[in-house]
NUTORSE-278864 format. One record per residue: residue number from 1; residue in three letters; x, y, z of N, C-alpha, C in turn. Coordinates in nm, 2 decimals, decimal comma. Layout:
residues N
<NUM 'Ala' <X Y Z> <X Y Z> <X Y Z>>
...
end
This chain:
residues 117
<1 'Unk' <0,08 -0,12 0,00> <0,00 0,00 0,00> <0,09 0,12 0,00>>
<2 'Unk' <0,02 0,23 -0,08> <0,15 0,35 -0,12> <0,11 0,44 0,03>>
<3 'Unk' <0,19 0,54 -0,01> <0,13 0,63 0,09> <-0,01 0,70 0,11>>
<4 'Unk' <0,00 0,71 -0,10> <-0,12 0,79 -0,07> <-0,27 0,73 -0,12>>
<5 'Unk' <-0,25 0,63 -0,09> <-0,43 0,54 -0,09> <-0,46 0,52 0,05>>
<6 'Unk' <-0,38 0,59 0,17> <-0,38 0,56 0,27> <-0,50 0,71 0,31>>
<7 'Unk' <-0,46 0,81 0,24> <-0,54 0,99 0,27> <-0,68 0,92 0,18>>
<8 'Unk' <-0,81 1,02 0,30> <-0,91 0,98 0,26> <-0,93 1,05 0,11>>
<9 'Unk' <-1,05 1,07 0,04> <-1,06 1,13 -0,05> <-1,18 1,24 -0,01>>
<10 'Unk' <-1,16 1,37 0,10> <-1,25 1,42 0,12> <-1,26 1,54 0,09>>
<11 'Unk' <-1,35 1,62 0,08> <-1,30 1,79 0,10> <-1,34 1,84 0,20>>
<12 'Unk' <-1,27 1,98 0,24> <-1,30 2,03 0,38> <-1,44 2,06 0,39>>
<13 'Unk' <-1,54 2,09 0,30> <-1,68 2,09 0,34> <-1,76 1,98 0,38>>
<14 'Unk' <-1,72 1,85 0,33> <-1,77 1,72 0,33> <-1,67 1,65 0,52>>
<15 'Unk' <-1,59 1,70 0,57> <-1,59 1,69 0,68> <-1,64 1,79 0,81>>
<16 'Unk' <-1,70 1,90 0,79> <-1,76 1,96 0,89> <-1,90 1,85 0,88>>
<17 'Unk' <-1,93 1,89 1,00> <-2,14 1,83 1,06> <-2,16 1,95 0,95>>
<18 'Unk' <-2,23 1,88 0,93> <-2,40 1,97 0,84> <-2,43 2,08 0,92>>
<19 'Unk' <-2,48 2,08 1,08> <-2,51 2,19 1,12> <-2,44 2,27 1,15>>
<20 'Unk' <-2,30 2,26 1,16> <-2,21 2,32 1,19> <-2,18 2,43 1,08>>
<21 'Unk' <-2,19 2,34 0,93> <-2,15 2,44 0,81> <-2,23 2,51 0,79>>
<22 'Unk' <-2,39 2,52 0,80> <-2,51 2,61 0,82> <-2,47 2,70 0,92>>
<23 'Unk' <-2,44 2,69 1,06> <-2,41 2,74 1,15> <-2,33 2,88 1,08>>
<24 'Unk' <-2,21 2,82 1,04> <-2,08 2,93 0,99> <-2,13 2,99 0,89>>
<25 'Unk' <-2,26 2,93 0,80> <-2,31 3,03 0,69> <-2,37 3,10 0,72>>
<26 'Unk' <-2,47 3,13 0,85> <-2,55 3,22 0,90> <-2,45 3,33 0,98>>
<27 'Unk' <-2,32 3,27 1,04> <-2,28 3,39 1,09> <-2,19 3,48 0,99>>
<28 'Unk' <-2,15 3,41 0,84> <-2,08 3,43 0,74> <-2,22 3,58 0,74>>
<29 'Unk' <-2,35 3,54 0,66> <-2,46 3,60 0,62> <-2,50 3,73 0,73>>
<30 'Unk' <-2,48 3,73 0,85> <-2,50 3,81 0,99> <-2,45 3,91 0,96>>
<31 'Unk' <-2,26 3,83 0,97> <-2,15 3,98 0,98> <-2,16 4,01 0,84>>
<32 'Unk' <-2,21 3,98 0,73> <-2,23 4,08 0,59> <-2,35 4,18 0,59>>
<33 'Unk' <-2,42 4,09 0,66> <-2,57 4,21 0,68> <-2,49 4,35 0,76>>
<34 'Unk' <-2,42 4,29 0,89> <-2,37 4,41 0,96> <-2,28 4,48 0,85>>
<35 'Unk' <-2,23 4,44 0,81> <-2,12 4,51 0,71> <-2,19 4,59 0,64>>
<36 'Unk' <-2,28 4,59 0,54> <-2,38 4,64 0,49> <-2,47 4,75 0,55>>
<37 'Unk' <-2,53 4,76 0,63> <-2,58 4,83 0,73> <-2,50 4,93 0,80>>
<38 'Unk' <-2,34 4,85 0,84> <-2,28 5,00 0,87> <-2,24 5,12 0,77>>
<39 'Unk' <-2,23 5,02 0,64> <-2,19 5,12 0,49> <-2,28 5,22 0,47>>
<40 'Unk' <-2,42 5,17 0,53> <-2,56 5,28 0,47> <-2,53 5,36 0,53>>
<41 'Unk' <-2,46 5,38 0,70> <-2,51 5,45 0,81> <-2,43 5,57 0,77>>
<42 'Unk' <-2,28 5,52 0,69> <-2,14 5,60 0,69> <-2,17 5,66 0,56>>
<43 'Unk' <-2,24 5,60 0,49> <-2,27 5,72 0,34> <-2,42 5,80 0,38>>
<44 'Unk' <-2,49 5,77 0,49> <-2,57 5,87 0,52> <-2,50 5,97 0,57>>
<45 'Unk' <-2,43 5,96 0,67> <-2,37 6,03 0,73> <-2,26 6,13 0,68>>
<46 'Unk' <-2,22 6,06 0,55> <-2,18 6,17 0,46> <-2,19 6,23 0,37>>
<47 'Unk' <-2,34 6,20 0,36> <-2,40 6,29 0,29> <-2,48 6,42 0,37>>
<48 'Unk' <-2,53 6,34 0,50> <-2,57 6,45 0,58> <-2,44 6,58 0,62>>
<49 'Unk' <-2,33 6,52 0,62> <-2,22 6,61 0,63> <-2,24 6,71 0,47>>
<50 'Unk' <-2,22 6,69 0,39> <-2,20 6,72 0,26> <-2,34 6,86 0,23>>
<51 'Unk' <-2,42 6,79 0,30> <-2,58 6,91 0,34> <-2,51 7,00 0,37>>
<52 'Unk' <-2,45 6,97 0,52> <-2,39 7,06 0,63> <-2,32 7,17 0,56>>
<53 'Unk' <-2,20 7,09 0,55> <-2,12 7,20 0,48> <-2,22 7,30 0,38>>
<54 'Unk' <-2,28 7,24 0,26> <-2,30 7,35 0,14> <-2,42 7,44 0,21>>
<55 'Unk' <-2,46 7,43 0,33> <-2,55 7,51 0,39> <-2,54 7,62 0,47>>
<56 'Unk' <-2,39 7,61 0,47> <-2,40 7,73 0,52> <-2,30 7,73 0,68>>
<57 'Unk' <-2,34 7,59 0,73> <-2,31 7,56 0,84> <-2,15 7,61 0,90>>
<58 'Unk' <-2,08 7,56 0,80> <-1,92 7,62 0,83> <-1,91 7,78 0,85>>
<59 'Unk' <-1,95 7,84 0,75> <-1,91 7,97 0,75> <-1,99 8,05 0,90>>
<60 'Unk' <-2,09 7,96 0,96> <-2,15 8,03 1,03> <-2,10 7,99 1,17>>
<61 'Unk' <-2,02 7,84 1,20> <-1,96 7,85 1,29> <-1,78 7,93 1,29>>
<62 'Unk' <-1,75 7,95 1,23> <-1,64 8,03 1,19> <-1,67 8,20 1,25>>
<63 'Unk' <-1,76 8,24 1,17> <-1,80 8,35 1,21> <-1,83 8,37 1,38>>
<64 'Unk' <-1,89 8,29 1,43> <-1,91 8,28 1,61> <-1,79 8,27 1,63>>
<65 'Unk' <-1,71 8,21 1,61> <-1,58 8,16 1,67> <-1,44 8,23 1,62>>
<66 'Unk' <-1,44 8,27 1,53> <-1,31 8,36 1,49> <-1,24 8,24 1,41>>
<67 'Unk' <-1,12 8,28 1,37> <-1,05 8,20 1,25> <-0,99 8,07 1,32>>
<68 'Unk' <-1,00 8,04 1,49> <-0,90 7,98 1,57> <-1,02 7,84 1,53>>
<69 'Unk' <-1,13 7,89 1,49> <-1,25 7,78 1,52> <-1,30 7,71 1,41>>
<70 'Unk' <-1,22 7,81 1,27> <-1,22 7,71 1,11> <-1,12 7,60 1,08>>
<71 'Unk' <-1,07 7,62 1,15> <-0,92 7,49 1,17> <-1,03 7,32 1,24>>
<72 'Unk' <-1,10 7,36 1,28> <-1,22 7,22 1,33> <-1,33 7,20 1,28>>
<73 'Unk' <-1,38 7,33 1,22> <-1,50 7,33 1,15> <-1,55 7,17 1,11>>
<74 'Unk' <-1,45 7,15 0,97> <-1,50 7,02 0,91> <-1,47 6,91 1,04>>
<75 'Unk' <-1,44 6,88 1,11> <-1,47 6,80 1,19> <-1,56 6,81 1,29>>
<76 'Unk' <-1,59 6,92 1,32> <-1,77 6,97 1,42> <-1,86 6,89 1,31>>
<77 'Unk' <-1,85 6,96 1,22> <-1,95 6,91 1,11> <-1,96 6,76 1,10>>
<78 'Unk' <-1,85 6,66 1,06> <-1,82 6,54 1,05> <-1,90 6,46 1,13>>
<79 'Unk' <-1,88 6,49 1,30> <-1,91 6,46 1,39> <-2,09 6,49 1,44>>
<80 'Unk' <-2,10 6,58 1,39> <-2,27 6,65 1,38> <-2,34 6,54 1,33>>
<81 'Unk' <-2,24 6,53 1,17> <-2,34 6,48 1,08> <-2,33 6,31 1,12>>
<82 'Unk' <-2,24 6,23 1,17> <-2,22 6,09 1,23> <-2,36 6,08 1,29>>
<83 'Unk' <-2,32 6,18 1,40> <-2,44 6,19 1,55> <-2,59 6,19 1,47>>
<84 'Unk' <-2,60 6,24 1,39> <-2,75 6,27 1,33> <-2,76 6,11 1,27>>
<85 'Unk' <-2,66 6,07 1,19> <-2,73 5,91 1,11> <-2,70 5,80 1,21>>
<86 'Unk' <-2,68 5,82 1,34> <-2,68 5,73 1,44> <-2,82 5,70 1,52>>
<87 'Unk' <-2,86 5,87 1,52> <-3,04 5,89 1,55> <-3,08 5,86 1,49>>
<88 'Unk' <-3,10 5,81 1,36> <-3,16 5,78 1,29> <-3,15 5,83 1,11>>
<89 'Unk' <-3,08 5,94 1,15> <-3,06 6,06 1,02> <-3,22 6,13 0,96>>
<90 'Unk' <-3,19 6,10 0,82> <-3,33 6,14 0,77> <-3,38 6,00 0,70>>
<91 'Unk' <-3,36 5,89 0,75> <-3,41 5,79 0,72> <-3,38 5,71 0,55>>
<92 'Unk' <-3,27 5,76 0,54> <-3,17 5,72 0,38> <-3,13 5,57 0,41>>
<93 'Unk' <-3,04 5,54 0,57> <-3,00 5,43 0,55> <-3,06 5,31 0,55>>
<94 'Unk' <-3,21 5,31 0,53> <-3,26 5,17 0,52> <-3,29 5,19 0,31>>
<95 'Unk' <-3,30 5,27 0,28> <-3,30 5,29 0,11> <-3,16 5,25 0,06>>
<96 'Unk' <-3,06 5,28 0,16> <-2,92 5,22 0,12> <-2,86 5,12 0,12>>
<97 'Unk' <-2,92 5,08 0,27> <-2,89 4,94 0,28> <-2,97 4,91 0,17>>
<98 'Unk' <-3,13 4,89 0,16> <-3,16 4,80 0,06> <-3,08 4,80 -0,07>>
<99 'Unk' <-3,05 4,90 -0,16> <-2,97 4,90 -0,28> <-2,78 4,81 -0,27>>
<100 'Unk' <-2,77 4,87 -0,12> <-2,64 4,73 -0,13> <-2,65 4,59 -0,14>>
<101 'Unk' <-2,77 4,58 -0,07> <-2,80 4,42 -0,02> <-2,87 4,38 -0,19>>
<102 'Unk' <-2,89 4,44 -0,24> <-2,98 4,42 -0,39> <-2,85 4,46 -0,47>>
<103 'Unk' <-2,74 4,49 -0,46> <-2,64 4,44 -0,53> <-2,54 4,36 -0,51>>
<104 'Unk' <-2,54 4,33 -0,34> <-2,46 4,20 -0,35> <-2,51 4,04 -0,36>>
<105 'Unk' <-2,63 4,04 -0,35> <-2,69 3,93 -0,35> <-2,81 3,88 -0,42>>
<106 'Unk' <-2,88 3,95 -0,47> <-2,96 4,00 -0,60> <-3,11 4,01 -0,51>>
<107 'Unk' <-3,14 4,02 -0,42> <-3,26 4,03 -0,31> <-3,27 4,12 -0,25>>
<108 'Unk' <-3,39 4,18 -0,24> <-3,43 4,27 -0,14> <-3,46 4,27 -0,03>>
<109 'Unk' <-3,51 4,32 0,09> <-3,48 4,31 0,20> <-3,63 4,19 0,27>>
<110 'Unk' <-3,75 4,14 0,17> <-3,81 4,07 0,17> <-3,72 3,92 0,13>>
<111 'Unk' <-3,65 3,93 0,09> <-3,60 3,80 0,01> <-3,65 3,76 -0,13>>
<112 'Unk' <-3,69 3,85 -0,14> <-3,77 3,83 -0,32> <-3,60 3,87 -0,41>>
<113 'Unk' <-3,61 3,79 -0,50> <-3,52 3,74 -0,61> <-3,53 3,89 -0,73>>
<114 'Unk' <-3,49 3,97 -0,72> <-3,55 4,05 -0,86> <-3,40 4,08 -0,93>>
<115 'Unk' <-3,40 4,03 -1,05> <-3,34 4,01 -1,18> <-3,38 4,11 -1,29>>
<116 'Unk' <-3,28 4,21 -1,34> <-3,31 4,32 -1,42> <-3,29 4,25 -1,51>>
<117 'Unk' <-3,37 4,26 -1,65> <-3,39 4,23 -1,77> <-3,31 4,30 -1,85>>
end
């Protein structure tokens, strides 16, 4: 007998338990949902920044504060605008998440299959 009629013929998915490989595919599927979800929160949030700024917001904390206080501006703002898509924002990140989750996996947030023609 050689050496190698001695190694089984298996692959690594055909040795985990069954429930076990489901198991790792749900938490595989979990931390991508989370991944997804934090992407919506961080392109809300900078878009709500992006508001900020063209509104005015800078120039008007600047003006309260003198020139010592335009050196933080974009990071008051930054920080504003985080804090706002953490509350909730203006309710973009569930429109976002859906469009990521509907490009990585071709489903929307029902689990319906939709396929562009």
């Amino acid at each position: 007998m050689s050496t190698f009629e001695s190694i089984p013929l298996t692959t690594p998915a055909q040795t985990l338990e069954p429930a076990r490989f489901a198991e790792n595919n749900a938490n595989a599927d979990s931390a991508k949902e989370a991944e997804l979800r934090a992407a919506a929160k961080d392109f809300e949030a900078a878009f709500i920044g992006q508001m900020l700024k063209f509104s005015g917001l800078g120039d008007a904390l600047v003006k309260g504060g003198g020139e010592d206080v335009a050196a933080f501006t974009d990071f008051y703002i930054e920080k504003f605008a985080e804090d706002l898509a953490d509350g909730g924002g203006f309710g973009l990140q569930d429109k976002f998440y859906q469009k990521l989750r509907l490009q990585n996996n071709g489903t929307d947030m029902n689990g319906t299959l939709n396929v562009k023609s």
